[in-house]
N, C-alpha and C positions, 0 to 999 in steps of 0.2 A: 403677952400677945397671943389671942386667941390661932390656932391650927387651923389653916385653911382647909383643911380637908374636913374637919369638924361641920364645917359649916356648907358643906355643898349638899345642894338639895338631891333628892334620889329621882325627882326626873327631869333633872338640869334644866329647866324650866328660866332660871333663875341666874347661871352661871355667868360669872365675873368676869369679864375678859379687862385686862391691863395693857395695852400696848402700849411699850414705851417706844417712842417713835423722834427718835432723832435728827433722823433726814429730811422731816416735812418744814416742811416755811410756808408761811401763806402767799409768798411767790413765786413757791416753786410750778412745777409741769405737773409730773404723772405721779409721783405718792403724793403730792397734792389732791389731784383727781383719785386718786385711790381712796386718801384716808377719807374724803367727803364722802364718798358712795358707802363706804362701809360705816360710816356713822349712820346714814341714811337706813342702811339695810340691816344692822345688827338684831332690833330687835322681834322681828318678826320671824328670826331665826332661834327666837329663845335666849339673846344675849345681852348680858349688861355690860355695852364697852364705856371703857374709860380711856383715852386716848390723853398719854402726856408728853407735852413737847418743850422743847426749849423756843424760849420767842421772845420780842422784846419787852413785852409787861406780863404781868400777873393777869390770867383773865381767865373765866370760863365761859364755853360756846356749848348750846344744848342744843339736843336735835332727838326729838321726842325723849325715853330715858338714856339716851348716849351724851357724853360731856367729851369736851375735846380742851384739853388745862393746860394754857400756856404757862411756863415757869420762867419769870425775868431771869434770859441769860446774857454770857457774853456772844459778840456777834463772832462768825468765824472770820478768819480776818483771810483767808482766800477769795471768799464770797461772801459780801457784806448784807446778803437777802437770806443767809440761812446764821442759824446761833448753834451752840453746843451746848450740855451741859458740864457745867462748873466743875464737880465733882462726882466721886460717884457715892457719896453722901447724901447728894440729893435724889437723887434715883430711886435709892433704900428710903430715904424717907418716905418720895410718896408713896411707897410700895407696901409701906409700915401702915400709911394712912388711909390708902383704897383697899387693901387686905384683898389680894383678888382669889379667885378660884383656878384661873390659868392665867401666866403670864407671854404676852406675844413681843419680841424685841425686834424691832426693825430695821438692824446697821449691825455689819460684824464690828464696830470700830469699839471703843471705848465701854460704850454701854451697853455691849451685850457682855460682857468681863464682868460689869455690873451686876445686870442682871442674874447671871451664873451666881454669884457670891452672895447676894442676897437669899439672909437662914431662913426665909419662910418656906411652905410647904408644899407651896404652889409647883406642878409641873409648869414648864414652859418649852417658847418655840421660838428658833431664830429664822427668821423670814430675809433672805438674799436679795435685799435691793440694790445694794451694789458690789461690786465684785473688783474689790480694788487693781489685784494684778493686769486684767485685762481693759481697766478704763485709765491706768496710769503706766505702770509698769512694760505691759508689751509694746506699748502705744509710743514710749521712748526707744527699748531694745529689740524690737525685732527689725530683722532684716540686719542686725548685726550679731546675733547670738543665735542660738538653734535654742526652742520652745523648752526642750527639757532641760537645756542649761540654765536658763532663766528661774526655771521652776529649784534646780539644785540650790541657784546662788539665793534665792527667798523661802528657802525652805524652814526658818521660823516663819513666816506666816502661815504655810501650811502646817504648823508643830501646832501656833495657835488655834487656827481652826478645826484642827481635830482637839484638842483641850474644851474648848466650845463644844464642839459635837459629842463629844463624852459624857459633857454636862448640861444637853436638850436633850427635851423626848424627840423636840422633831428637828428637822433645819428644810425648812421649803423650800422650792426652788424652784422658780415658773418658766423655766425653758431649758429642755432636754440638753442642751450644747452646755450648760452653766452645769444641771445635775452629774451628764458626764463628768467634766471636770473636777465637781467635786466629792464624785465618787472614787476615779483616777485619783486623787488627792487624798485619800483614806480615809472620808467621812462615812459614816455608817447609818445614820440617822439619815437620812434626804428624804424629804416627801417630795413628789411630782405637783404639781398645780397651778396650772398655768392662768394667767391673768385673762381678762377679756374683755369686752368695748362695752360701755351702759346700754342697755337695754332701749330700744324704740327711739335711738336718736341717731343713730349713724347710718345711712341708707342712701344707694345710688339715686331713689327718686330724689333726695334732696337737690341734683344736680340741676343751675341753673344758667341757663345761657347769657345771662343779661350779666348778670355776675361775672359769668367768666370772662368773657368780653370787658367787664371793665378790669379787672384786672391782668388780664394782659395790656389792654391800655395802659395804667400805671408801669408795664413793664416799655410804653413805646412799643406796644405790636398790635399789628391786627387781628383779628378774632379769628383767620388761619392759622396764627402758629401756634407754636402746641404750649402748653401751657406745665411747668413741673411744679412742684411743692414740695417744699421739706418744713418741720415741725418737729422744735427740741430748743431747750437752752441754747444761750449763747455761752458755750462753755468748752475747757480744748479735745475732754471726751467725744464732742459729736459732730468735729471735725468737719467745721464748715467753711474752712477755707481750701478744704481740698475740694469739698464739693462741688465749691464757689467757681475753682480752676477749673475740674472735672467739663463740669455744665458750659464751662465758657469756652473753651474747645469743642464739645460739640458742638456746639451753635452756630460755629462758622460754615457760610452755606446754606444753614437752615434757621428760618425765623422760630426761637424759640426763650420763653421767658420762664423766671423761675421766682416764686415767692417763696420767702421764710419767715414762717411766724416764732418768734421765740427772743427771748431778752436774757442778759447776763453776764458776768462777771467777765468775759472775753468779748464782748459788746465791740470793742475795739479792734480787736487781731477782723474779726465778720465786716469790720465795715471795711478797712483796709484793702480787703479779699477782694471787696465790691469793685472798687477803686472806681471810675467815672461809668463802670459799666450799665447802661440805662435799661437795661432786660433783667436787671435783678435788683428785686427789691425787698428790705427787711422789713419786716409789719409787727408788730405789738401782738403779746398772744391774743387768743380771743376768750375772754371767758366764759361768754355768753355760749353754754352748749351746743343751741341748736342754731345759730349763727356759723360758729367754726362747722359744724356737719356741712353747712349749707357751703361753706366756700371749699371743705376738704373734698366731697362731691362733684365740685364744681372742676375740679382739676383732670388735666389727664393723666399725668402717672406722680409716683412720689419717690421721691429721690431723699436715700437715708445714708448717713456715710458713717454711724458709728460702729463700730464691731465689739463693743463691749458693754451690749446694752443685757438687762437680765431679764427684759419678758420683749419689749419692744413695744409701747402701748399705742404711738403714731402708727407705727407700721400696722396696729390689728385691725385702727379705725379705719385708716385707709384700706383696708380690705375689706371691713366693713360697707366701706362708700361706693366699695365698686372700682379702684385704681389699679391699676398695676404698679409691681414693686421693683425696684433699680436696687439693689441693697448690696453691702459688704459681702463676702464668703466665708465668711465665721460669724460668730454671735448670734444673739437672738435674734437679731432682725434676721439672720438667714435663714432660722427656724420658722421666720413667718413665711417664706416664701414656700407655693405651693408650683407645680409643674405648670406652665404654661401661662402663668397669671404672674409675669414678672422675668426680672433674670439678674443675675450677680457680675460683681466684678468684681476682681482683685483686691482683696481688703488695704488701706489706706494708699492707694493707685490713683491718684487723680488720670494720668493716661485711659487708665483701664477702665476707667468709669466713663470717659470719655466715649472707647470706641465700644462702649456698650451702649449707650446711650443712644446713640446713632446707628446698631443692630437693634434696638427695638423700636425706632418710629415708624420703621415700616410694615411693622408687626402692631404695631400699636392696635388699630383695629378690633383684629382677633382676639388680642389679648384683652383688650378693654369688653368686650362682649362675654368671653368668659370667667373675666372679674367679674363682672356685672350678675352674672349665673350664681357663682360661689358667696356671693356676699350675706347672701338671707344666713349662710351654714357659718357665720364667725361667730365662736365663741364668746358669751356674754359674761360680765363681771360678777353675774350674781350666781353662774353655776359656779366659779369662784370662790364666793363664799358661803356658798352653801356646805362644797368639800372643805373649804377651812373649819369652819364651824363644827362639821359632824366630825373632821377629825380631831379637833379638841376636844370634842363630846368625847371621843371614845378613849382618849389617851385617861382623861379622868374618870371615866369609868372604870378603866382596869387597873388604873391607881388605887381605886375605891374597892374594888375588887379581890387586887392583894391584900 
């Protein structure tokens, strides 16, 4: 097997990118939307990606020279819309057979072990899309255990993640609250790089009346009352039956409705939540980019209840669109929240979300105006990868270097 390093050009012009990408499904949300744009944008940054996923057949998707190679897997049996891979046999395989120049791994779980193990000579990077303890773990013990107990009693996981981070050049991490932690955690490798909203599609002027109006109708309100949105799987991470309560205790008193777009494995516990309530209503995602900008715009504030997200990609667009943010007080979505363009509650508190809720509609206004100010300033997806990009460039330079 030819040495990748042999083969890297000297003005990277050319450079191999391999993400092995285990989280993505073609129905999922945001590394969904992630890995598309980055197929989209790779090569005009100088790069040849190869994007390999687990999914249900054998197939490749091109998009100019990027390929995106589904690998027939087993389906995950938590959530029957995403697969894993089999072994990690196959991982080295295709790794053996794209020969990359730098390897990107997208999941601390199984396959970035994988990826570590694999003899070729490729630097690589493990990219934090999800962050197990905080979407699983605290999410069951806290409020019964104090944070650093928690962290004692799972402290193989943290053994593992620095074993991982021993054996990347880099471990990214798009939201300062996640880096903390996993610097606190004795990782030494973390890059900063925060994700960001597509370029020219998210914007307050998409807001449209008619629109909003009929979607409060669907919720049985009139085009007075205030209209929320939330946006995420239906999954028990993003915690939408607290919301669900959250929202419905506000509302007593005040006409207000609440839409959510998002579909998933917990489909079930969301509808429940709903129960005969006729002001909330769950809708199918929207794929159509600039349809979803048009009805995220359309909203007045957006209402997020997970606290263990790693960059927050609804909550950037929605700042994008000009919304105010209702969000947890930990996690990344906190990290999107800027002074005065939003406000927090009590992470998993439906009360607390409640009498927040009802502290911002009278503020709504002000707040909506100055959302509407900040929104041109949200960081876009492609500064993004731009920093991804150039920091692969450099890692392999100074490879090539040594």
């Amino acid at each position: 097997m030819q040495p990748a390093m042999a083969r890297v050009r000297s003005d990277f012009t050319a450079m191999h990118l391999v993400d092995i990408s285990a989280l993505y499904s073609p129905q999922g949300g945001g590394i969904r939307t992630y890995t598309h744009r980055k197929l989209e944008v790779a090569e005009k940054h100088g790069v040849r990606l190869t994007v390999v996923v687990p999914g249900a057949e054998d197939n490749v998707r091109e998009v100019g020279k990027a390929r995106l190679i589904s690998i027939k897997s087993p389906r995950f049996p938590l959530d029957r819309n995403y697969f894993y891979f089999a072994s990690d046999r196959i991982i080295h395989a295709a790794l053996d057979e794209h020969q990359p120049d730098f390897i990107e791994c997208s999941s601390p779980w199984g396959s970035a072990a994988a990826v570590a193990d694999w003899p070729g000579a490729a630097p690589r990077s493990l990219f934090m899309h999800a962050e197990p303890l905080s979407a699983w773990v605290y999410r069951y013990l806290d409020g019964f255990l104090p944070r650093q107990t928690i962290d004692r009693s799972f402290d193989w996981f943290w053994r593992y993640l620095r074993r991982l981070d021993a054996r990347y050049d880099q471990v990214i991490s798009a939201a300062p609250s996640l880096s903390k932690r996993l610097r606190d955690g004795g990782l030494t490798h973390v890059v900063d790089n925060a994700l960001g909203v597509d370029p020219g599609v998210f914007s307050p002027a998409n807001r449209d009346e008619e629109l909003r109006a009929r979607l409060l109708a669907q919720c049985s309100l009139p085009p007075e009352a205030t209209l929320l949105i939330g946006v995420g799987r239906h999954s028990h991470e993003k915690q939408w039956p607290m919301v669900i309560a959250g929202v419905t205790a506000a509302s007593y008193g005040r006409p207000m409705g609440l839409i959510i777009l998002g579909d998933g494995h917990a489909r079930a516990a969301v509808v429940r939540a709903v129960g005969e309530n006729p002001h909330i209503q769950l809708i199918a995602p929207v794929r159509d980019r600039p349809e979803f900008a048009r009805i995220l715009a359309s909203a007045d504030m957006m209402v997020h209840g997970a606290p263990a997200e790693t960059f927050g990609i609804a909550c950037a667009e929605a700042r994008a669109s000009g919304l105010p943010l209702i969000v947890p007080d930990e996690g990344a979505a906190y990290d999107q929240l800027e002074p005065g363009l939003g406000l927090a509650f009590k992470s998993l508190d439906a009360a607390s979300l409640a009498s927040t809720i009802a502290e911002a509609i009278p503020q709504l206004p002000a707040m909506r105006s100055r959302a509407i100010a900040a929104a041109p300033s949200a960081r876009t997806i492609d500064a993004h990868f731009e920093a991804l990009f150039s920091g692969f460039a450099g890692v392999l330079e100074g490879r090539r270097a040594a």
